[in-house]
N, C-alpha and C positions, 0 to 999 in steps of 0.2 A: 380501338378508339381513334388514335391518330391515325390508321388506315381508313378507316371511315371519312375523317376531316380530311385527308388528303385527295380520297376517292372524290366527296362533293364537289374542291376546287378544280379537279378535270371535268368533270361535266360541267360545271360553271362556265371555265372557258371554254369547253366546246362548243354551248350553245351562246356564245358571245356577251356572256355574263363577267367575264373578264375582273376577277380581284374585286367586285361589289359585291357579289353576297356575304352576308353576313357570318363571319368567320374563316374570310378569305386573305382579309385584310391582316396586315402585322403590324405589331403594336410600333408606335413611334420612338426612336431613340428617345432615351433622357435626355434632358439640356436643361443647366445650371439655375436660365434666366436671371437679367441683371436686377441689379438693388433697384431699389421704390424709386419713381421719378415725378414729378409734374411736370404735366403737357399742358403747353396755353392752348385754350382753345383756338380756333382757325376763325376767320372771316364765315366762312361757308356753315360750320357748326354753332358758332353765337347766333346767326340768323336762324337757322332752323331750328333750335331751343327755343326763342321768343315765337315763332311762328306755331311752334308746336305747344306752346304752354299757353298762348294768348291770342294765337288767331292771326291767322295772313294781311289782316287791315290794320295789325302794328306795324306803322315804319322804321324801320332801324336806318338810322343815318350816320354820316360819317365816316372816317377812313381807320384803317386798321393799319399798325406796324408792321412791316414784310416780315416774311420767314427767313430763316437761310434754308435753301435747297441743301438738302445733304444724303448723300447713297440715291443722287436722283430724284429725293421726295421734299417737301417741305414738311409731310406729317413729323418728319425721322427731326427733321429742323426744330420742330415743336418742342421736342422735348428739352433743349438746352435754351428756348428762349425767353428773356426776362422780360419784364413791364419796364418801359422807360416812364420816365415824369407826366412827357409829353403825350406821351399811352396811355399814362393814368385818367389826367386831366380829358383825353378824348372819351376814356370811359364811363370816365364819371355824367360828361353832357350826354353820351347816348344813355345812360340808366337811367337818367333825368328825363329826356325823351318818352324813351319807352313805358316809366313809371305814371308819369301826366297822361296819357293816351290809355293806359290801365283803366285811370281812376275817373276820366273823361265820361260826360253824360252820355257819351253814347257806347262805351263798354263798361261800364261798375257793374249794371244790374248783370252782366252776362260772369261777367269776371271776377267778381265778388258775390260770395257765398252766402252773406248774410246782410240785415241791414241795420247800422248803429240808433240806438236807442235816440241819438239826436246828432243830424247832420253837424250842428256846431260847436260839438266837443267831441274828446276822445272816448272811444268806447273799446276797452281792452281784451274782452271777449270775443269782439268779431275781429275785431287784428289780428287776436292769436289764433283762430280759424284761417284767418285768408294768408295767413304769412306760412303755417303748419303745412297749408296743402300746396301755396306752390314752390314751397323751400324744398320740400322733397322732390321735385324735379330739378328747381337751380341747382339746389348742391347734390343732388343723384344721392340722395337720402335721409331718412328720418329724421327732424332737426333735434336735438338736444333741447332741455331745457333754456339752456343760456343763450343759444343758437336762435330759440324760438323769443325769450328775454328782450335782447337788443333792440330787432327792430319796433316790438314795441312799445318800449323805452320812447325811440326816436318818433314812432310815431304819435307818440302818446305828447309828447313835447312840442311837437308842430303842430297839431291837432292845436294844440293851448293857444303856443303863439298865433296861428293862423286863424281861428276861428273856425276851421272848416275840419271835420275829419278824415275826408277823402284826400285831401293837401297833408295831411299826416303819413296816412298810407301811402301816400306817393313818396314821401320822401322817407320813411323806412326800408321801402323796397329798394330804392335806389343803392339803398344800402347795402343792402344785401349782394344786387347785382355788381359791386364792384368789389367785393370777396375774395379772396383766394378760391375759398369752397366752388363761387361758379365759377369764374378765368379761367381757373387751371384743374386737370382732371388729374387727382391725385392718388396714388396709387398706396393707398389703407392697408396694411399688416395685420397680421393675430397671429398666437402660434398655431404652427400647426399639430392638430391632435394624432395626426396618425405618425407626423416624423416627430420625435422629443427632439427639442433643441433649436426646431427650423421652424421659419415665418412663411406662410401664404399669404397671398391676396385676402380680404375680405369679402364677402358675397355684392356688396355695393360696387368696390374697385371691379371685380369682374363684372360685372352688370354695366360698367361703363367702358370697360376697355370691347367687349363683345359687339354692345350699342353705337361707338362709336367706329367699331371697323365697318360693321356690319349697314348700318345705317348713318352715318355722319352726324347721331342727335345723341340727346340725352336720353335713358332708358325709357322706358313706358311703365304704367302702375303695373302691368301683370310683368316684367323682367324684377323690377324692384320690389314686386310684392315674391318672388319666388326667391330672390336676393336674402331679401326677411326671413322665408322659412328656411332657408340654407340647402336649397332647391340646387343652386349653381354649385355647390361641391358636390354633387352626385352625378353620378353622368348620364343617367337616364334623364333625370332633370334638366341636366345642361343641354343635351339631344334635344330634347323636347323643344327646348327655349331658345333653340340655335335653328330646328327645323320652322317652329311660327315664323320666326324674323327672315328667313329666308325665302317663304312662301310671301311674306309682305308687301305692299307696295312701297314701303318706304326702302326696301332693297336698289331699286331704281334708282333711289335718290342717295343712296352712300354707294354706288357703282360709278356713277357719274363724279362723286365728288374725288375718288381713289384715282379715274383716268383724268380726269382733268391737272389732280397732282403730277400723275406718272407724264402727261406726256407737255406738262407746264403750261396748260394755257393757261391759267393766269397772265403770262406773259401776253396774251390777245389787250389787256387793257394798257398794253404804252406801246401797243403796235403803230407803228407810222408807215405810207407808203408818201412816195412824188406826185401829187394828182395830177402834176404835170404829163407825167408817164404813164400812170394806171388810174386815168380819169373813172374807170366805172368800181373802182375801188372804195369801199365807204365805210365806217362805222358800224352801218348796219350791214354791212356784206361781213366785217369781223366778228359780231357778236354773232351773225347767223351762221359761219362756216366753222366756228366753232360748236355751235350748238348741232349743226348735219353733224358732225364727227359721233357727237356723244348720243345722239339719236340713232346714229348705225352704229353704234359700240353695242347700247342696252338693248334693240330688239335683235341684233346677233344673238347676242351671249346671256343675255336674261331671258326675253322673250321668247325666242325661239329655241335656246340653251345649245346652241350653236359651237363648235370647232373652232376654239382661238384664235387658231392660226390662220380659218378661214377669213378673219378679219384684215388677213393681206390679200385677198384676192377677189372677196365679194365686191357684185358689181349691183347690188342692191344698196339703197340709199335712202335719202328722204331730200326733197328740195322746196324751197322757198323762192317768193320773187324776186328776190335782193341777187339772191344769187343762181336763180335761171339767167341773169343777162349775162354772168360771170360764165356760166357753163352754158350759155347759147342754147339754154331749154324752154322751147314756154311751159308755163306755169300756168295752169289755165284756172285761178283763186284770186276773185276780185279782188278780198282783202291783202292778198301776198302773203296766205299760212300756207302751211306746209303740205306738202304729197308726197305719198311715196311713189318712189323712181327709181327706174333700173336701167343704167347704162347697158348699150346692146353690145351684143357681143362682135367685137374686133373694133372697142370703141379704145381711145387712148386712157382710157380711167377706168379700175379696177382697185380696189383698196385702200385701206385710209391713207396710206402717202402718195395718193395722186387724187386727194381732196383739196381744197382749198387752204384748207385750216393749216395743214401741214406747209405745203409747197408754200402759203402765202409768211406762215409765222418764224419760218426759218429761213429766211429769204433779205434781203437789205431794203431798205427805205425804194431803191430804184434800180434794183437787179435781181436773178437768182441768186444763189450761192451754192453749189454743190459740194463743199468745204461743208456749210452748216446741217447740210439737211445729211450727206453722208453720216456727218458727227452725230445728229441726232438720231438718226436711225441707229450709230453704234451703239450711243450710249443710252439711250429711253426705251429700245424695242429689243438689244441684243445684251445690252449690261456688260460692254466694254467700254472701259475709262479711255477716251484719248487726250494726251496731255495740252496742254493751253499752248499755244504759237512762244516761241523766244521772243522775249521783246524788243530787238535787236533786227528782224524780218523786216526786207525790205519789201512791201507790197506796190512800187510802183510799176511792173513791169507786169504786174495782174490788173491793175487799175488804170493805166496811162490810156486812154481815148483813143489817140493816133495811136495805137501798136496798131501793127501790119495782123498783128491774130484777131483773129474776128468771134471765135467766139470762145467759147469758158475753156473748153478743152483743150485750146491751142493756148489760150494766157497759164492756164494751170501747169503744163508742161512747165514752165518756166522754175516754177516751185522744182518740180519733179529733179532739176539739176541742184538743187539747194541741198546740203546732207541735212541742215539741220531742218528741213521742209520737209524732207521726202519720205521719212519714214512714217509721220502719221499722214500723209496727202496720201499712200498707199491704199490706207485703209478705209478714208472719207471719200476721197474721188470716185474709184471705179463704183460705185454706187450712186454718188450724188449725181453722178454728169447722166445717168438715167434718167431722171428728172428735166433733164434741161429741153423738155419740148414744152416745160411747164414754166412760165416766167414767175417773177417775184410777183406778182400777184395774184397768180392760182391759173391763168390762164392758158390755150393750148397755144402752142405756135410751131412750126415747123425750121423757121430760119434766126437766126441771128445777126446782125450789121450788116444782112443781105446774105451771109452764107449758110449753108445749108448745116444741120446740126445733127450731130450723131450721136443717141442714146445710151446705144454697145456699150455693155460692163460685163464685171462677173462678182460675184461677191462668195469670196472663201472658195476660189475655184469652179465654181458654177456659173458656167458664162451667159447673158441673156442678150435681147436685141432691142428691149425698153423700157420702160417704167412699170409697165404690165406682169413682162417678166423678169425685173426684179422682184416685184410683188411675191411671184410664185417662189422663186428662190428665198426671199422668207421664211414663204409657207414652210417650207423643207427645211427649214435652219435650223440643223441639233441646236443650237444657241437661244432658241426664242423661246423654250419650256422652260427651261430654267429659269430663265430671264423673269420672265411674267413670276413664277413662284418666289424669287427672291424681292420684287417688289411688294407682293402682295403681302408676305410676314413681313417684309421692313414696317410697310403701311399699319398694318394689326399690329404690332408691336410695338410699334412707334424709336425704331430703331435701327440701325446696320446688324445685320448679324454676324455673330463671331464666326471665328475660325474652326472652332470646333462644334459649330451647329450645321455643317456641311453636312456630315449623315443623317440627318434629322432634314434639311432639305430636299435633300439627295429621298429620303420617305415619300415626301411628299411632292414630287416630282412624280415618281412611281404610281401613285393612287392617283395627279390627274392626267397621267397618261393612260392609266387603266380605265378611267373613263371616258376614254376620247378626248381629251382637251376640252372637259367642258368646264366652266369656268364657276357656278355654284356646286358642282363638289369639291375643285379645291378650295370654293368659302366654305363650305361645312366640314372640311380635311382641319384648316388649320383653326377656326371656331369654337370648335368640341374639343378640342385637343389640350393637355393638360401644358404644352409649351408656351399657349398664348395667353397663358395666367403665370409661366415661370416666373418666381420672385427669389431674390437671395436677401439676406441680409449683408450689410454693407464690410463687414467684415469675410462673409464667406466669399462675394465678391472679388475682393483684396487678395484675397488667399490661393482664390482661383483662377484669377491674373498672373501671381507672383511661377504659380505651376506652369501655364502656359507659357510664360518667357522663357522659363527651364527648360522647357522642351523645344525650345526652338535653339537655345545656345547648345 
């Protein structure tokens, strides 16, 4: 029998079937996973819950609390973040928004299920219909009696005072929408039957932690209705429900929202450049160079399911008008939409760090920086930390105007004599200054203050002659498999991982390397996987902290 099993996985990989077939694969370490948490939801998932529950012609207005970035992500941030006052109060006016626009003559008859016996009073019947069915989407499941009670209590009571019943339902809902149960995705226990003693997820909690990796939203009626039958504890079940979502088009859209965390553009909206200096620099050149990114991110690696790592060297793209003036392409799209375009070959751009998006967002108001874009390549593409500058760093002899160094490489030198500079400038520099044919806002140039500017790095020993081939020396980066698989369970998990889930990474690192680095198997790796529902109870937790400090003294 295991001669048999073993025989299959050599012809497997002979015929370059390489650790995918089925029974080739080894099971994933155990891991503990931590105690139950709430995640607030994000900006980017509160829109796509109301777009997905209500239709894209609901406006959601107003501004949302930052995150804090943490392990690189803001998802990971989510999970320790609270609701402030002034959080509240903003949420409460967008539920009020969204709820009037609900109940509005031109969406009730779509949006509501039934029709009250008389516009000018309350009718309890069709409340507890319209509130049953979209309560099980706000709060990712079946409401409770009391759950389904409340709002129409409240809307039973505005309904009176108001004269109107649709002014009722509007302000029940609103109700609801500023909730714990929607805000925050919380993570629901039961024991579990197969371990005595210990707690799982609930079929709902996973239906929302999978939906929310997987896609950025709130589940859909067939995750939540397989949720119900206890579909998600079985793993043919969970396969099944993890294969649809990934076959999805709303895979697109929670792909885009995971890179946009990983490589912080969020940051694109308090981007500022000098218009004095990068006159063709705009607004709409930032929203649009960040949007090229995330458009040659998803038809790489979704659409075409494309080699990761090719995403540092493809010279395939998409362009706009905004930013054909910026990359001196014409754009030949009266309205200024979009085409795909491909830089030719022995052009100075190849890869998403010789896009705009990059070069423009890591860059200063009115210079490059090869300091920040080195840094950010360490730490968003390769997942090493370099420590923040002593606050003590004298930067005038990088910034003084009259220095006699004319460009970055010669003022950065100046660090290089610094002990307390030189040990992280090592590891930002020789990669940032590759970049530097690329100004602070995305542009090509060849010189600096009239001198000629030299690219030359090496990164980890691999020496290149420019931006192109830095790119390539990425591609090659033992560093950059890992890298991507430790963000993507931070992301799914909504956490840092421990110390002792390195073998369990270290798994899954192996499975998508065995598939060529393509990037929907390691979503379906760690998806089905019983780690991205690990739940402790808070005690076992403790316990299992209290071990690993042991082991480390």
């Amino acid at each position: 029998m295991h001669r048999v099993k073993f025989r299959s996985c050599l012809i497997a990989l002979a015929t370059g079937m390489a650790l995918i077939v089925s029974g080739c694969d080894q099971p994933a370490p155990p891991v503990t996973g931590a105690a139950p948490t709430m995640r607030l939801l994000s900006e980017s998932q509160y829109r796509n819950i109301i777009a997905d529950l209500f239709g894209a012609q609901i406006t959601v207005g107003g501004s949302f609390d930052p995150l804090v970035r943490t392990n690189g992500l803001l998802t990971v941030g989510a999970t320790n973040a609270r609701i402030t006052p002034a959080g509240l109060e903003q949420f409460d006016r967008m539920a009020r928004s969204i709820a009037e626009q609900v109940v509005s003559e031109a969406n009730r008859d779509v949006l509501i299920p039934c029709k009250p016996a008389s516009v000018s009073s309350p009718d309890d019947a069709c409340a507890t219909a319209f509130y049953k069915n979209v309560g099980r989407i706000l709060y990712r499941h079946p409401l409770t009696d009391d759950e389904v009670r409340s709002p129409v209590a409240v809307a039973a009571a505005a309904g009176r005072d108001l004269g109107n019943f649709y002014d009722g339902i509007a302000s029940g809902l609103a109700g609801m929408m500023v909730s714990p149960s929607f805000l925050f995705s919380i993570d629901t226990t039961e024991p579990d039957p197969s371990l005595p003693g210990k707690v799982r997820l609930d079929g709902y909690a996973k239906a929302a932690r999978v939906s929310f990796f997987l896609w950025n939203t709130t589940p859909d009626d067939q995750l939540l209705t397989a949720a119900e039958k206890g579909a998600l504890h079985d793993k043919k079940g969970l396969n099944a429900q993890v294969d649809r979502m990934l076959g999805s088009l709303k895979l697109e859209t929670g792909m885009r929202a995971f890179f946009n965390d990983m490589l912080a553009f969020d940051d694109f909206a308090k981007i500022e450049k000098d218009s004095i200096i990068y006159p063709s620099f705009s607004a709409a050149v930032a929203e649009d160079a960040k949007e090229q990114s995330l458009r040659t991110i998803v038809d790489l690696l979704i659409t075409q399911q494309g080699d990761y790592r090719d995403l540092f060297t493809t010279r395939k793209t998409f362009m706009s008008g905004p930013l054909g003036r910026i990359y001196r392409v014409p754009v030949d799209r009266p309205d200024g939409g979009w085409i795909p375009y491909e830089f030719p070959e022995g052009d100075q751009r190849a890869g998403l760090i010789t896009q705009i998006s990059f070069a423009a967002l890591y860059s200063h108001p009115g210079r490059s920086s090869p300091t920040l874009r080195g840094r950010a390549i360490r730490e968003s593409l390769l997942c090493q930390k370099i420590p923040d500058p002593p606050g003590d760093v004298d930067f005038s002899l990088f910034n003084d105007p009259n220095s006699p160094n004319k460009t970055a490489r010669d003022r950065l030198s100046a660090h290089a004599t610094q002990p307390a500079c030189a040990g992280c400038h090592k590891l930002t520099d020789p990669i940032g200054l590759a970049m530097e044919r690329i100004d602070g806002a995305g542009q090509l140039r060849t010189t600096e203050s009239g001198a000629s500017i030299d690219p030359s790095g090496d990164l980890d020993g691999v020496k290149f002659t420019d931006a192109v081939g830095l790119g390539k020396a990425m591609r090659d980066n033992p560093a950059v498999p890992p890298c991507i698989v430790n963000r993507v369970y931070s992301y799914a998990t909504g956490r840092t991982p421990e110390r002792t889930e390195q073998p369990l990474l270290n798994h899954f690192e192996k499975q998508f390397t065995s598939a060529q680095f393509r990037l929907p198997k390691l979503l379906q790796s760690i998806a089905a996987s019983d780690a991205l529902f690990a739940v402790a109870a808070p005690e076992a937790r403790a316990a299992a902290a209290l071990s690993e400090k042991d082991d480390k003294s």
